[in-house]
matplotlib code that plots the C-alpha trace (Angstrom):
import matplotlib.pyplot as plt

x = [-3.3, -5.1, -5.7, -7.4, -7.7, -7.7, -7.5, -10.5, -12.0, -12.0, -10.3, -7.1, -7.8, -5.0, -4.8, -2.1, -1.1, 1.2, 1.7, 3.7, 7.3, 6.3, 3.6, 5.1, 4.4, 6.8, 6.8, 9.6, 9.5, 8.6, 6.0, 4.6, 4.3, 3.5, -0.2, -0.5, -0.6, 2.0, 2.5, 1.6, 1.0, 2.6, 2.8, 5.5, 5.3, 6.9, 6.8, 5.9, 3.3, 1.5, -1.3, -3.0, -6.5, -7.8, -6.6, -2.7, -1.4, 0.9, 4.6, 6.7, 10.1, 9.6, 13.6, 16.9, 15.7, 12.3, 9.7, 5.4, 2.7, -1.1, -4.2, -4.1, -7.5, -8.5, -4.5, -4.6, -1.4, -1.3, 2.5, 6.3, 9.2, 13.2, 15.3, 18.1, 16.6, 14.3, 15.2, 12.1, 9.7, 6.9, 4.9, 1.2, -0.2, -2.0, -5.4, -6.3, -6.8, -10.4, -9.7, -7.0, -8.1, -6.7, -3.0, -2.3, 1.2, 4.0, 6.8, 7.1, 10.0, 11.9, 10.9, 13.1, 11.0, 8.2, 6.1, 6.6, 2.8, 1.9, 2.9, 0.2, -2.6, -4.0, -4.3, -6.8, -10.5, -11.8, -15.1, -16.5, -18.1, -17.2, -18.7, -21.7, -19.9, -17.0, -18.2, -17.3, -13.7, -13.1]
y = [-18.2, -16.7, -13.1, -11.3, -7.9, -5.5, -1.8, 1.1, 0.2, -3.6, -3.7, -5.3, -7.7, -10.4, -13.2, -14.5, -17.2, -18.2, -15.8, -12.6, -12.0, -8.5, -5.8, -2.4, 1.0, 2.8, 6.7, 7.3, 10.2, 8.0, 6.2, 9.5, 10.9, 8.4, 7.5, 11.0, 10.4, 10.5, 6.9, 3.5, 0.2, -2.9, -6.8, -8.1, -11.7, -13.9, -13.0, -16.6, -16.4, -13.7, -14.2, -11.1, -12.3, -9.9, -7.2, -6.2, -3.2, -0.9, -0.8, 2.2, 2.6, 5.0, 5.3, 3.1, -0.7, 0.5, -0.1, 0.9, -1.0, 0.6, -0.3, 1.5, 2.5, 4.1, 4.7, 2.4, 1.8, -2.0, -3.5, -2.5, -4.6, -3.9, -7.2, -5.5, -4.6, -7.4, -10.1, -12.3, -10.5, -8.0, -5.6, -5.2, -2.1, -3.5, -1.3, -2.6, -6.6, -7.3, -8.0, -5.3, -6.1, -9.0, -8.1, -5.5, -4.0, -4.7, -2.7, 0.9, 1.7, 4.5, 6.8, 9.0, 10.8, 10.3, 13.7, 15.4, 15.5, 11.7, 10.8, 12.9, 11.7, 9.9, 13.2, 14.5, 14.9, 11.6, 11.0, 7.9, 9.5, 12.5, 15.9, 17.6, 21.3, 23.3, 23.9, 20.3, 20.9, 22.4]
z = [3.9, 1.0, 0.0, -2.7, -3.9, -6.4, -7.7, -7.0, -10.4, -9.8, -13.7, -11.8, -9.4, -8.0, -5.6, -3.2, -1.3, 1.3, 4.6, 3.9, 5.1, 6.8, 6.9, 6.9, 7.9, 5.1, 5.9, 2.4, 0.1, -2.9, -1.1, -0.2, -3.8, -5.3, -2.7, -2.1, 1.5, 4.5, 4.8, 2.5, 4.0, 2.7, 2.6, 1.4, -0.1, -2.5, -5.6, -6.7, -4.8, -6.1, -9.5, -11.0, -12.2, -14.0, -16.4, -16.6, -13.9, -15.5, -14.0, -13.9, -12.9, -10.0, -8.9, -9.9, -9.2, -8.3, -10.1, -9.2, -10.2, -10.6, -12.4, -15.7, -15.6, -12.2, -11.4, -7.3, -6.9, -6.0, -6.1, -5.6, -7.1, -6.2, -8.1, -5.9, -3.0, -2.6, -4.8, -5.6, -3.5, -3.8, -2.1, -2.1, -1.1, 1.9, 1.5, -1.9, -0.1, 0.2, 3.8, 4.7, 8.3, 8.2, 7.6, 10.4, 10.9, 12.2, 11.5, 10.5, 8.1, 6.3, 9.7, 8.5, 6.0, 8.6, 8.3, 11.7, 12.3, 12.4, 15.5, 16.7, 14.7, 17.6, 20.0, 16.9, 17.3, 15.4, 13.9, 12.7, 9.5, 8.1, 10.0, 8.9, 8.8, 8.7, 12.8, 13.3, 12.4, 15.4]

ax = plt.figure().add_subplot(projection="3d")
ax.plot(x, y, z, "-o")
ax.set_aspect("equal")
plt.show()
């Protein structure tokens, strides 16, 4: 298969080939600060396999081996790299595809840092657009 994507901003944009190894729920603390949000979705592919396109992510080294790449413009976090962890391989944040439909998930990891309200998010109220008023929220 073939993917493409890129960053909010369209200022980083990438393309990959090949079928990834795994698509991953990961519920970690790092993953968590870093999105802002209780869980990050990832494909993890060869690293060979992957091409940025246009413009140059930044890369930071978020913790040891670690190291977070996100467009330097609009800040989407797009890829994570551990040489010791995961030797030749790297993960796309699975949102910033163009088709994130078409890699669903498979596995959920790290559920130990799971926040203790997501396993519920499916008994919430759900709308398909966002509600008029606060009297919605109900």
């Amino acid at each position: 298969m073939n993917y493409t994507g890129q960053c909010m901003c369209g200022a980083v944009r990438y393309e990959v080939s090949g079928d990834p190894h795994w698509v991953a729920v990961c519920h970690c603390r790092d993953c968590q600060r870093s999105a802002g949000a209780p869980l990050v979705t990832w494909a993890i592919f060869r690293e060979a396999d992957v091409k940025v396109t246009t413009g140059a992510p930044k890369a930071i080294n978020s913790s040891g081996a670690a190291f977070r790449s996100f467009c330097p413009e609009c800040g989407t976090g797009l890829f994570y790299r551990n040489a010791r962890n995961l030797p030749g391989l790297i993960d796309i944040q699975v949102s910033t595809f163009d088709d994130p439909g078409a890699l669903p998930p498979t596995v959920q990891v790290q559920t130990a840092e799971r926040q203790s309200w997501v396993p519920h998010l499916g008994t919430l109220a759900a709308y398909e657009r966002y509600p008029s008023g606060p009297q919605d929220h109900r």
